[in-house]
PDB file of N, CA, C, O and CB in Angstrom:
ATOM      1  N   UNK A   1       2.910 -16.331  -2.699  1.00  0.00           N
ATOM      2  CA  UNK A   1       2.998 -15.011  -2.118  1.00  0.00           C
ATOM      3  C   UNK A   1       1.883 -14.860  -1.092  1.00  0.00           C
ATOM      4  O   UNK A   1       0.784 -15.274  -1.463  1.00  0.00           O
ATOM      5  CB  UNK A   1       2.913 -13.914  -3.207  1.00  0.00           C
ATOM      6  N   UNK A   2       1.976 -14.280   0.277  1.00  0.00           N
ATOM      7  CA  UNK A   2       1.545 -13.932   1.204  1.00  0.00           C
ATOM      8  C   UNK A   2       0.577 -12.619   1.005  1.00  0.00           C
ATOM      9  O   UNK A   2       0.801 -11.732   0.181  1.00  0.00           O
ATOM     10  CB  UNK A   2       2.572 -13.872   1.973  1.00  0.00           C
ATOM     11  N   UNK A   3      -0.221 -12.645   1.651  1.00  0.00           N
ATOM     12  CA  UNK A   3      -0.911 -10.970   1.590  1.00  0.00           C
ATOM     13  C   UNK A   3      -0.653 -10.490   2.531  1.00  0.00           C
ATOM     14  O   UNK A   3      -1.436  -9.706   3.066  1.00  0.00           O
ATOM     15  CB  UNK A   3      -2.379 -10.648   1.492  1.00  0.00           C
ATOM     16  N   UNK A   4       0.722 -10.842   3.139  1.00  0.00           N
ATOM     17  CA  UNK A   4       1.763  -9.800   3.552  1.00  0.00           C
ATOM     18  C   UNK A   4       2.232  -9.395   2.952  1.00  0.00           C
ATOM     19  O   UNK A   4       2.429  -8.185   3.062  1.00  0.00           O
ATOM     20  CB  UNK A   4       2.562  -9.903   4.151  1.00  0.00           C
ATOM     21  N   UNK A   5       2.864 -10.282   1.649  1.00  0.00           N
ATOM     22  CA  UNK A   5       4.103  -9.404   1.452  1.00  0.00           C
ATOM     23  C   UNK A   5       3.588  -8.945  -0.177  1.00  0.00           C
ATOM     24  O   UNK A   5       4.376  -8.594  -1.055  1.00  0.00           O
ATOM     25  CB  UNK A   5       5.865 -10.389   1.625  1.00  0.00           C
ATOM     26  N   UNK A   6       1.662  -9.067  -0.385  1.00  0.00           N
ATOM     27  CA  UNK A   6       1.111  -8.585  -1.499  1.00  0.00           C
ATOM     28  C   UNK A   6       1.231  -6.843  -0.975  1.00  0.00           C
ATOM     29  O   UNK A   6       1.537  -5.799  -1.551  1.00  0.00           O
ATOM     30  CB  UNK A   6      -0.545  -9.344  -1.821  1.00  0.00           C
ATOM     31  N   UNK A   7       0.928  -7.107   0.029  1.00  0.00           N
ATOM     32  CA  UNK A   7       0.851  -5.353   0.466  1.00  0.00           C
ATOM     33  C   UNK A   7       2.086  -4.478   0.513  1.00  0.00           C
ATOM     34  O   UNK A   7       2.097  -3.307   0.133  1.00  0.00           O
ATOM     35  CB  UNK A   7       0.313  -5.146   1.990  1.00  0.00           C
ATOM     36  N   UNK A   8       2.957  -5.026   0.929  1.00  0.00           N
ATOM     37  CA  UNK A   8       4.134  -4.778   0.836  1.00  0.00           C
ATOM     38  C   UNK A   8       4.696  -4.205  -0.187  1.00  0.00           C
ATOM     39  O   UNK A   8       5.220  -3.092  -0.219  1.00  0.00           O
ATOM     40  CB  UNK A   8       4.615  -5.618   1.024  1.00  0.00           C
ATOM     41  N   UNK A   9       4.537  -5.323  -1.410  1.00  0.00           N
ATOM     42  CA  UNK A   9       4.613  -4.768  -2.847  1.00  0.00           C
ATOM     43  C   UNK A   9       3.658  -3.949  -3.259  1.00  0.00           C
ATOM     44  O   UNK A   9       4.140  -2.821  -3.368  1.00  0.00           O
ATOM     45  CB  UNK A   9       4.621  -5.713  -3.786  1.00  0.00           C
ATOM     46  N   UNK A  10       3.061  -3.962  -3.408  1.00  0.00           N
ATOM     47  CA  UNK A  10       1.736  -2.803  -3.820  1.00  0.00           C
ATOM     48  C   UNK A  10       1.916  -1.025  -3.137  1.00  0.00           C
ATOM     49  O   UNK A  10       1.589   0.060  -3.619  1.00  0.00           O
ATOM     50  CB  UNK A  10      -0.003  -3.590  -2.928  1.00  0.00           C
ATOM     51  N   UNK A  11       2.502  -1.355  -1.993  1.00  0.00           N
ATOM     52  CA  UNK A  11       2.323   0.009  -1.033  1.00  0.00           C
ATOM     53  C   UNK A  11       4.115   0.659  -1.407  1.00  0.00           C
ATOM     54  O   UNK A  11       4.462   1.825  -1.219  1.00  0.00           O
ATOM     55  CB  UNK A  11       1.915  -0.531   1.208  1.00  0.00           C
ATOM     56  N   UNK A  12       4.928  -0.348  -1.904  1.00  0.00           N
ATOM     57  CA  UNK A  12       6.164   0.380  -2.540  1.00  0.00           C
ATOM     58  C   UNK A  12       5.956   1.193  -3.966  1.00  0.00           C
ATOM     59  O   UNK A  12       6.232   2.355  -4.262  1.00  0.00           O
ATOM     60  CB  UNK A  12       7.283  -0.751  -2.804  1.00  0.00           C
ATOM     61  N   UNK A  13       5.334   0.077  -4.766  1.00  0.00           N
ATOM     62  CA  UNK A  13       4.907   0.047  -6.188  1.00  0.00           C
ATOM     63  C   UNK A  13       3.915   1.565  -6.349  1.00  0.00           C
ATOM     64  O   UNK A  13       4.147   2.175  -7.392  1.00  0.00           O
ATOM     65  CB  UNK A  13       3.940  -1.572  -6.515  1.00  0.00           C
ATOM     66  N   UNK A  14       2.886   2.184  -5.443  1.00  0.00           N
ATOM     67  CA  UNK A  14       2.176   3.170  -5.033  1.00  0.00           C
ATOM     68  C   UNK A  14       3.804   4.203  -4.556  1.00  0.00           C
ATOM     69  O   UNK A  14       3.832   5.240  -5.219  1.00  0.00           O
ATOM     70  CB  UNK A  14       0.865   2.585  -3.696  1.00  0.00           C
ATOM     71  N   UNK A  15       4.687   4.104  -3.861  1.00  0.00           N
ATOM     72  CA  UNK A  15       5.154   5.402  -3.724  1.00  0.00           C
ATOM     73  C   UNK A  15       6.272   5.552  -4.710  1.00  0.00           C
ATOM     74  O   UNK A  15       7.141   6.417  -4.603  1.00  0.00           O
ATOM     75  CB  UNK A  15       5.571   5.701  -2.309  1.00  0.00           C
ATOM     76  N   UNK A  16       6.229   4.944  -5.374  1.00  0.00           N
ATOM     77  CA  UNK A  16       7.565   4.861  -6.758  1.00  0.00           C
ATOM     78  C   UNK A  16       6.813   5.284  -8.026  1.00  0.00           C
ATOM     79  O   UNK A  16       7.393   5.756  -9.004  1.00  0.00           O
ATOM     80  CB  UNK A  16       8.327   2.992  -7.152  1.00  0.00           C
ATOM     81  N   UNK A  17       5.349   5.069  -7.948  1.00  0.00           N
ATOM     82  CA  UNK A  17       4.477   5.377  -9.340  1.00  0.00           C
ATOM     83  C   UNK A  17       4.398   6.741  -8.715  1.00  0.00           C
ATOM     84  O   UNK A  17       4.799   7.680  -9.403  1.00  0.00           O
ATOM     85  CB  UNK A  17       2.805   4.433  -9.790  1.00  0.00           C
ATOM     86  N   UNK A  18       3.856   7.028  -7.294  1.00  0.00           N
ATOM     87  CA  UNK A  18       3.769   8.410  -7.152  1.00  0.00           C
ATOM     88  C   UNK A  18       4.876   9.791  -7.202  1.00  0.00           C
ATOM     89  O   UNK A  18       4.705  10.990  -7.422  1.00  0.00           O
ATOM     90  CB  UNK A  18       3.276   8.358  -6.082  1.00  0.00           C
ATOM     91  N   UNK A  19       5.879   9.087  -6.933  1.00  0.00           N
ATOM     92  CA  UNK A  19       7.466   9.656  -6.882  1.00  0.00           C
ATOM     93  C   UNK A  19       7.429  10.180  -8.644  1.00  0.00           C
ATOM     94  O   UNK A  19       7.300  11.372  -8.926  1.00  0.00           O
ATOM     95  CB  UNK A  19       8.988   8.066  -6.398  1.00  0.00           C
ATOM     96  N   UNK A  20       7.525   9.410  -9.409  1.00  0.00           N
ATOM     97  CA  UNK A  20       7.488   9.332 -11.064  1.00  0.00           C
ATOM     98  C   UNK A  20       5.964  10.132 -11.510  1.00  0.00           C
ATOM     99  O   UNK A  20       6.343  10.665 -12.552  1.00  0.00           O
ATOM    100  CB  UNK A  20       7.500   7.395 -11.676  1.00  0.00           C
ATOM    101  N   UNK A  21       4.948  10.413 -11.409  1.00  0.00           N
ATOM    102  CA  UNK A  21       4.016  11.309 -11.388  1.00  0.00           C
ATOM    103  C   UNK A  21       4.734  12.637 -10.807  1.00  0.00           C
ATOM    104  O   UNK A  21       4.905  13.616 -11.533  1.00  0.00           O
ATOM    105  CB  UNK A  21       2.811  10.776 -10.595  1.00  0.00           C
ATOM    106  N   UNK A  22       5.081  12.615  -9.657  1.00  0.00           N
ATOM    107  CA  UNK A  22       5.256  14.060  -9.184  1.00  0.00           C
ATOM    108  C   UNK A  22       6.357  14.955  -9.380  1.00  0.00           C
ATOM    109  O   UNK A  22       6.567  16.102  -8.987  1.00  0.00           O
ATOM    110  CB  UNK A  22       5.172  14.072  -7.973  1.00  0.00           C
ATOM    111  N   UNK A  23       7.416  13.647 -10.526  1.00  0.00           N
ATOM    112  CA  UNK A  23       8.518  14.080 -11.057  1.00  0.00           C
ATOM    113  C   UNK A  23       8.022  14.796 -12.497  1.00  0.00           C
ATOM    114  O   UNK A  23       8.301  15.804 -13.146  1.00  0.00           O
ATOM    115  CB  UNK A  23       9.554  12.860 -11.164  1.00  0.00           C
ATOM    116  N   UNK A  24       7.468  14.093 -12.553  1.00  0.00           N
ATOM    117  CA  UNK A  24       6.897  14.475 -14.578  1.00  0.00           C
ATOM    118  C   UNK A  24       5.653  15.268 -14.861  1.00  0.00           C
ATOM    119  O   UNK A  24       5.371  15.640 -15.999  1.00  0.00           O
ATOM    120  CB  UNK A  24       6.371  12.890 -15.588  1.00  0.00           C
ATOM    121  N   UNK A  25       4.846  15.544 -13.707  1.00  0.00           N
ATOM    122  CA  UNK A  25       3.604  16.534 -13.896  1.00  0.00           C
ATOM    123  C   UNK A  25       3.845  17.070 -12.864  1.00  0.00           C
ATOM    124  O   UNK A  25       4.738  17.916 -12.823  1.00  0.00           O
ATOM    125  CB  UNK A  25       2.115  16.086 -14.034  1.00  0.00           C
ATOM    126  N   UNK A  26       3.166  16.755 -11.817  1.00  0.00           N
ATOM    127  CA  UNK A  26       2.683  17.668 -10.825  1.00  0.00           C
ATOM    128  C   UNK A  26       3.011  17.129  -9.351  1.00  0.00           C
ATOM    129  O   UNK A  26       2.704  16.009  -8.945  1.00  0.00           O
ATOM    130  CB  UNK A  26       1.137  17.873 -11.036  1.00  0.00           C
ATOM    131  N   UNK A  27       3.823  18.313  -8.470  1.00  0.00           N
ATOM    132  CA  UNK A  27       4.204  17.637  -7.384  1.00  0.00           C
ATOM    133  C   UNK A  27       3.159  17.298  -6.453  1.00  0.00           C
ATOM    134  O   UNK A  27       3.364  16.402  -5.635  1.00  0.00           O
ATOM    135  CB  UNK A  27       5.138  18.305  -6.783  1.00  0.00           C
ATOM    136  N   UNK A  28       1.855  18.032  -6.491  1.00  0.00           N
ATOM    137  CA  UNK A  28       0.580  17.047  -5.880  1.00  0.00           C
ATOM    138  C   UNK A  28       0.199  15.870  -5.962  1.00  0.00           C
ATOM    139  O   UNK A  28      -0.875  15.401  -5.584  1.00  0.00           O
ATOM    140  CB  UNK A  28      -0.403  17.320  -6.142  1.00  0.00           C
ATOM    141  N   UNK A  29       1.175  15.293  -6.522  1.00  0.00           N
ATOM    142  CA  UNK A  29       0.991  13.375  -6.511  1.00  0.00           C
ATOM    143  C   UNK A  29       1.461  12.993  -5.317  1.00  0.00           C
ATOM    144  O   UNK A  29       1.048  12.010  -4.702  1.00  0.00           O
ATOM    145  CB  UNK A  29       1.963  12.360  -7.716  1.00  0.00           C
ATOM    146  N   UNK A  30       2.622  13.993  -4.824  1.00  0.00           N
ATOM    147  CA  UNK A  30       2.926  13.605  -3.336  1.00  0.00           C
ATOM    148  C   UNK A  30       2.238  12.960  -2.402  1.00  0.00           C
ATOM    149  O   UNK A  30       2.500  11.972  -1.715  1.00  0.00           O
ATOM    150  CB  UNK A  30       3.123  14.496  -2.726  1.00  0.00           C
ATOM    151  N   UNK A  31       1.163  13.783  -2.492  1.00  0.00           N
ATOM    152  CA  UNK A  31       0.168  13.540  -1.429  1.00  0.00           C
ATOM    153  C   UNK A  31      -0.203  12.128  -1.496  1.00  0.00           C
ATOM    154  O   UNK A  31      -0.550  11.587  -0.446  1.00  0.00           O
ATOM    155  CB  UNK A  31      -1.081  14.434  -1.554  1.00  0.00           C
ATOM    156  N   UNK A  32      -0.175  11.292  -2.843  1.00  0.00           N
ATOM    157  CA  UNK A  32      -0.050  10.044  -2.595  1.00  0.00           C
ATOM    158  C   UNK A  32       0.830   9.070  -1.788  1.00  0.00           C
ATOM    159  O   UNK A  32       0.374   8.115  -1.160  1.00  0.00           O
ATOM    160  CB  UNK A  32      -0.009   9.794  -3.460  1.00  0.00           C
ATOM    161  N   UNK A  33       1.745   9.301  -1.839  1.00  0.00           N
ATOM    162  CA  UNK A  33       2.587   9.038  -1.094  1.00  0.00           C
ATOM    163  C   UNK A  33       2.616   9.372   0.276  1.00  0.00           C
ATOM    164  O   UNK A  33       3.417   8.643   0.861  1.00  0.00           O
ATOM    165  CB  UNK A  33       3.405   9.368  -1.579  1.00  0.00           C
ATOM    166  N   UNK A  34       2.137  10.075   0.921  1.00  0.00           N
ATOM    167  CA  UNK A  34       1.509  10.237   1.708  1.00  0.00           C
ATOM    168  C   UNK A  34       0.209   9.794   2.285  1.00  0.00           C
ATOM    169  O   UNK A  34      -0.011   9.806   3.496  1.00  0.00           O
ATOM    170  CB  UNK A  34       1.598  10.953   1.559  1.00  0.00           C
ATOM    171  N   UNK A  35      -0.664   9.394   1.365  1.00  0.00           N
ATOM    172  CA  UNK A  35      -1.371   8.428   1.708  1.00  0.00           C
ATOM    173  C   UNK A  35      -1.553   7.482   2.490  1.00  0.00           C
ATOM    174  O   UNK A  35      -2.174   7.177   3.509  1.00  0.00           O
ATOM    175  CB  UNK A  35      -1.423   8.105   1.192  1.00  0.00           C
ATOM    176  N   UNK A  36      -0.222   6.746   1.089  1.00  0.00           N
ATOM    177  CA  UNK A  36       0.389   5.202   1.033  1.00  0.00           C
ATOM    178  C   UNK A  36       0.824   5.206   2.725  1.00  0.00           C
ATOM    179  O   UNK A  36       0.233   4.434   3.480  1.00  0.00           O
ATOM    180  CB  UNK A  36       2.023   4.940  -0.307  1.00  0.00           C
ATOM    181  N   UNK A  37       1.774   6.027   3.191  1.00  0.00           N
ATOM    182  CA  UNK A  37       2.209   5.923   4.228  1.00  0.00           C
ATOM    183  C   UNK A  37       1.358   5.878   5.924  1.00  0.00           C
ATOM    184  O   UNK A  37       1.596   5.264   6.964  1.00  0.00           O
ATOM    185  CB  UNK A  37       2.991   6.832   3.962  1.00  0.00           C
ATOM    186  N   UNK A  38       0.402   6.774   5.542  1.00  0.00           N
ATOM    187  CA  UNK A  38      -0.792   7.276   6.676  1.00  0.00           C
ATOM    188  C   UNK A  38      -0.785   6.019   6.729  1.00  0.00           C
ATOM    189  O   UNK A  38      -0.019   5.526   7.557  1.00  0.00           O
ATOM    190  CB  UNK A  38      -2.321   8.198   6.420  1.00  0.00           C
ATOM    191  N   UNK A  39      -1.682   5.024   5.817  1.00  0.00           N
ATOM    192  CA  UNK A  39      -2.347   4.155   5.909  1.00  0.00           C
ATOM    193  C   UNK A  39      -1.446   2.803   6.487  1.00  0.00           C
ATOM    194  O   UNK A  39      -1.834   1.884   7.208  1.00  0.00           O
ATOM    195  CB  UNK A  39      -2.990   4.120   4.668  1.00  0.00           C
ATOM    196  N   UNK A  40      -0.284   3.015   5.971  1.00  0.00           N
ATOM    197  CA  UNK A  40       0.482   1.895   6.520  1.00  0.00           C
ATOM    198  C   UNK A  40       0.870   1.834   7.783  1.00  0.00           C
ATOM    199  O   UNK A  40       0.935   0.744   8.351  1.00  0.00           O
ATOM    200  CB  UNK A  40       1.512   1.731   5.922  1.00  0.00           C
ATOM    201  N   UNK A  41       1.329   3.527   8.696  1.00  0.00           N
ATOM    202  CA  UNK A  41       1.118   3.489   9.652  1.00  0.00           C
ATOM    203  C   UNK A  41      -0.131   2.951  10.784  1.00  0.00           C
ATOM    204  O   UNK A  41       0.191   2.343  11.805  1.00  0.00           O
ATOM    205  CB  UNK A  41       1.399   4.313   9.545  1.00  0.00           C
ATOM    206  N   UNK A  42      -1.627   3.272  10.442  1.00  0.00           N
ATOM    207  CA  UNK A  42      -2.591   3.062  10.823  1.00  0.00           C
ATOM    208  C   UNK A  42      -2.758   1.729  11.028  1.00  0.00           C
ATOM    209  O   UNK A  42      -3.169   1.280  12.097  1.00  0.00           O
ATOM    210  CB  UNK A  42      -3.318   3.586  10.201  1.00  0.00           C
ATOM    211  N   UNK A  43      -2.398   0.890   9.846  1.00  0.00           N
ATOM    212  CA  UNK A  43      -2.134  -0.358   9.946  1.00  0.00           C
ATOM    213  C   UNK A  43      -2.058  -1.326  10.903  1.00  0.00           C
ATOM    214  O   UNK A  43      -2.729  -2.177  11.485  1.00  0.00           O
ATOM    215  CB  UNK A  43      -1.387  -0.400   9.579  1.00  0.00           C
ATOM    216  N   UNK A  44      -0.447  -0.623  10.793  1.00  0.00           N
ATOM    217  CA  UNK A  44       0.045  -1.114  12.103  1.00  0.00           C
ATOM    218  C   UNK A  44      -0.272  -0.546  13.219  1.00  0.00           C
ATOM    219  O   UNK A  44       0.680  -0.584  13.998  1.00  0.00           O
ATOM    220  CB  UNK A  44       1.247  -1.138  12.173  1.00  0.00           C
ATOM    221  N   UNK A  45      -0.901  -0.195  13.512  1.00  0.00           N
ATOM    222  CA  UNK A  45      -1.682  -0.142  15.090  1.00  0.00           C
ATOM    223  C   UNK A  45      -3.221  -0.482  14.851  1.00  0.00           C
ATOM    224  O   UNK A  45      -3.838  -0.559  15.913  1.00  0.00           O
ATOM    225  CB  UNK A  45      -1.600   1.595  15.915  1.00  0.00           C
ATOM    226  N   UNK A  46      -3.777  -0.643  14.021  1.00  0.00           N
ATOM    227  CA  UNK A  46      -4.911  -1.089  14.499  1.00  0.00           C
ATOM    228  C   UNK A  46      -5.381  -2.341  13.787  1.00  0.00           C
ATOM    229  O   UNK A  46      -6.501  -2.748  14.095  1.00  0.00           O
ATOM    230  CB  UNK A  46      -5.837  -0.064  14.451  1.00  0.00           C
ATOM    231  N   UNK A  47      -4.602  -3.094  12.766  1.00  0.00           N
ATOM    232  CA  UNK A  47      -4.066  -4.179  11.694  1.00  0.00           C
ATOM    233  C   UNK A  47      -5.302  -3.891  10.549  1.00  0.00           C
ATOM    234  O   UNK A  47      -5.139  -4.611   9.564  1.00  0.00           O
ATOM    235  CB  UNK A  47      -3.998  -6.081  12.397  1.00  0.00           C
ATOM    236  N   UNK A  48      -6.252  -3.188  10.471  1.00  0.00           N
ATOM    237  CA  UNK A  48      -6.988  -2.946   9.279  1.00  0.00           C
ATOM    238  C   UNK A  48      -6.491  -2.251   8.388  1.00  0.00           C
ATOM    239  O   UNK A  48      -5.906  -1.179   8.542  1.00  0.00           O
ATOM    240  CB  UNK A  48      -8.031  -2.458   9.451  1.00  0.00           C
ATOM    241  N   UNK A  49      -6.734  -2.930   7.212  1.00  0.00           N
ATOM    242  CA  UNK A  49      -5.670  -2.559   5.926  1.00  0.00           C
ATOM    243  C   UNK A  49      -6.618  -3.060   4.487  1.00  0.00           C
ATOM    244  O   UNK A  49      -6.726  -4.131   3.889  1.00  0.00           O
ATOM    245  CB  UNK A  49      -3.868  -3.681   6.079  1.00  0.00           C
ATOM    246  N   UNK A  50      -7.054  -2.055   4.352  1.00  0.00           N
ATOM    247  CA  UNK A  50      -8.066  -1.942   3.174  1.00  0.00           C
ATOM    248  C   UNK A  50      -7.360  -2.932   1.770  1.00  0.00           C
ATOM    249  O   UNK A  50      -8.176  -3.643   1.184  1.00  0.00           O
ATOM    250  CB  UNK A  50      -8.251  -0.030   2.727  1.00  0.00           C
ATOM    251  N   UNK A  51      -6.297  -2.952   1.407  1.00  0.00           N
ATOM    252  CA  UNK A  51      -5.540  -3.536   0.635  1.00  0.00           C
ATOM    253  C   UNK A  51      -5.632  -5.175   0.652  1.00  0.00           C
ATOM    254  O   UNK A  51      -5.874  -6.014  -0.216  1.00  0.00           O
ATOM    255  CB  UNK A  51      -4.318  -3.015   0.941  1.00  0.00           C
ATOM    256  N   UNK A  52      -5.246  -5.244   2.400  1.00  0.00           N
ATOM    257  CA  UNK A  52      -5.368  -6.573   2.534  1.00  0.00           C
ATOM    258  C   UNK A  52      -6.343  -7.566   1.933  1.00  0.00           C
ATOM    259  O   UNK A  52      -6.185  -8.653   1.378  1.00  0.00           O
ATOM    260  CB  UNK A  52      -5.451  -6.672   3.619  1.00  0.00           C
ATOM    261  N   UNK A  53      -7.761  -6.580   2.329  1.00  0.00           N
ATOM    262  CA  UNK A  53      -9.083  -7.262   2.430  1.00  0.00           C
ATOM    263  C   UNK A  53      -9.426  -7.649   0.882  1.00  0.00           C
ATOM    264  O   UNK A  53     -10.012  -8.650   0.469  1.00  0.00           O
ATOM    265  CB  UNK A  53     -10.288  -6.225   3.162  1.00  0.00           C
ATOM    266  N   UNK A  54      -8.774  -6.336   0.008  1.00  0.00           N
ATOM    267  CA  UNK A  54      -9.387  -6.950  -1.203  1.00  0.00           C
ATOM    268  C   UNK A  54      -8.080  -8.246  -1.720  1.00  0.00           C
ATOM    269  O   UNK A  54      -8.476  -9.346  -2.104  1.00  0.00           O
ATOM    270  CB  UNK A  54      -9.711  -5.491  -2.541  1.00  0.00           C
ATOM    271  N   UNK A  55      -6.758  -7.967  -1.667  1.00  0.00           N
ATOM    272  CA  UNK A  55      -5.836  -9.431  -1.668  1.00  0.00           C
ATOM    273  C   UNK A  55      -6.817 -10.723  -1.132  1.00  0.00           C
ATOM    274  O   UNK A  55      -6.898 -11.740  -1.821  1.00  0.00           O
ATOM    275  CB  UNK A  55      -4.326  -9.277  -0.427  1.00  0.00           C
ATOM    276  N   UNK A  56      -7.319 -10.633  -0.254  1.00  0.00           N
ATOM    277  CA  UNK A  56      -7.748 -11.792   0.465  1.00  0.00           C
ATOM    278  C   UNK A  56      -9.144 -11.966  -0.485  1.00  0.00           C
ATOM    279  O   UNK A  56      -9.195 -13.032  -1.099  1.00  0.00           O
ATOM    280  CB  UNK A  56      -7.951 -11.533   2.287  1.00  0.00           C
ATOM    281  N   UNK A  57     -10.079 -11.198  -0.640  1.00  0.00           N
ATOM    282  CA  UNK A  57     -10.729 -11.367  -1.826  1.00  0.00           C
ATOM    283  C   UNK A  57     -10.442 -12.167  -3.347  1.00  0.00           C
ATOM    284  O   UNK A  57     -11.224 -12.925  -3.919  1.00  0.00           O
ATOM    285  CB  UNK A  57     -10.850 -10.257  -2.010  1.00  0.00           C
ATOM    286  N   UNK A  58      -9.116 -11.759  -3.786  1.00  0.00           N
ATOM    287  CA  UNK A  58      -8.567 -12.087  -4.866  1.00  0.00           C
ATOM    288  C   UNK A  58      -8.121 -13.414  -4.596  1.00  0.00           C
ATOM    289  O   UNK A  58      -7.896 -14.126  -5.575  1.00  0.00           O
ATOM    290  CB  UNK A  58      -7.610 -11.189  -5.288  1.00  0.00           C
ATOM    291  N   UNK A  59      -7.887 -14.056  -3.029  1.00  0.00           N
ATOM    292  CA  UNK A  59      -7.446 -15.119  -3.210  1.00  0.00           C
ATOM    293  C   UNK A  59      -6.025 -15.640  -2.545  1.00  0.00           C
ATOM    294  O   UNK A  59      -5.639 -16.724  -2.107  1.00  0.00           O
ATOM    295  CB  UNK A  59      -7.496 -15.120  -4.419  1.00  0.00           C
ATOM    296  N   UNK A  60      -5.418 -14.277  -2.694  1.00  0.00           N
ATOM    297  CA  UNK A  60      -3.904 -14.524  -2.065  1.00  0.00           C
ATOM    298  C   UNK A  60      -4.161 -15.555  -0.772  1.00  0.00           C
ATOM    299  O   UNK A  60      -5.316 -15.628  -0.352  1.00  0.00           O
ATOM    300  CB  UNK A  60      -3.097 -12.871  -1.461  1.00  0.00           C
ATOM    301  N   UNK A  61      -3.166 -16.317  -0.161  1.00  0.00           N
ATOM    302  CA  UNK A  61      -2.874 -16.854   1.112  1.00  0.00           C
ATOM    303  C   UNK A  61      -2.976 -15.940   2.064  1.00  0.00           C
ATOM    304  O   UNK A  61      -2.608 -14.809   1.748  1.00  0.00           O
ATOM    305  CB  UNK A  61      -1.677 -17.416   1.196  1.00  0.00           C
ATOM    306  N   UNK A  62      -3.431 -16.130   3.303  1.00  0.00           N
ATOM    307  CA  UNK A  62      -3.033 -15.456   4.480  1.00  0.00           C
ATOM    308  C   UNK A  62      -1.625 -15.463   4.633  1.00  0.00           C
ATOM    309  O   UNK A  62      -0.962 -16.367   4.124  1.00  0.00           O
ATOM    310  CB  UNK A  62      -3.632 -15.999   5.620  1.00  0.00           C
ATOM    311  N   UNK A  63      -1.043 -14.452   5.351  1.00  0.00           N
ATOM    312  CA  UNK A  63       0.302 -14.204   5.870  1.00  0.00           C
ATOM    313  C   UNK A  63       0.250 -14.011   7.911  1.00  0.00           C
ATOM    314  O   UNK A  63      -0.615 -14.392   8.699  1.00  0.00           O
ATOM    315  CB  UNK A  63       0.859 -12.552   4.903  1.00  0.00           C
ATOM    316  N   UNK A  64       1.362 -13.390   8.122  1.00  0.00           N
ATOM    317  CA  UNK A  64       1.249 -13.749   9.426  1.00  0.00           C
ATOM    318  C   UNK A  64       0.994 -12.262  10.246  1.00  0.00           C
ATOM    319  O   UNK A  64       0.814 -12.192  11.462  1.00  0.00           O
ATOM    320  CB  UNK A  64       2.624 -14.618   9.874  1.00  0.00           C
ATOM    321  N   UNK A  65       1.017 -11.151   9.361  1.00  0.00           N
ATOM    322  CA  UNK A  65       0.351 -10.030   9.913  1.00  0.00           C
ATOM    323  C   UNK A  65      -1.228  -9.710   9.953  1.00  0.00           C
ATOM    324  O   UNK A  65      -1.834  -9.143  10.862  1.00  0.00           O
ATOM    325  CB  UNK A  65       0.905  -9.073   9.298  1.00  0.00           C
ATOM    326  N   UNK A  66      -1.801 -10.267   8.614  1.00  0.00           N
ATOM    327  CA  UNK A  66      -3.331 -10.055   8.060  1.00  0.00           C
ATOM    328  C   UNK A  66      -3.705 -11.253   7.905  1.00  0.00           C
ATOM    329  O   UNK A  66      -4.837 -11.498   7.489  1.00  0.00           O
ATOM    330  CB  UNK A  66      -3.593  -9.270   6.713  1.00  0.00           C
TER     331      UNK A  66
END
């Protein structure tokens, strides 16, 4: 697995845990999801991606975005 496509999974896995929080408590989990998204946008325009850095920490392979 790529730490492309670690982020990938992780940043779905974040709006499906947040979706399921904001179904069962409180719809201010949204804002996670919202987050998730800011950040992925930002991403992609400026390729820094906090996620990445710690994947690449952990070890994952480089991919061909990060």
């Amino acid at each position: 697995m790529s730490i492309d496509r670690a982020v990938m999974m992780f940043a779905g896995i974040m709006v499906l845990v947040s979706l399921a929080l904001a179904h069962f408590y409180s719809p201010y989990w949204l804002w996670l999801t919202v987050f998730v998204g800011v950040n992925l946008i930002q991403a992609s325009f400026t390729g820094f991606c906090p996620a990445a850095m710690i994947f690449k920490k952990l070890g994952i392979k480089s991919g061909n975005a990060f």
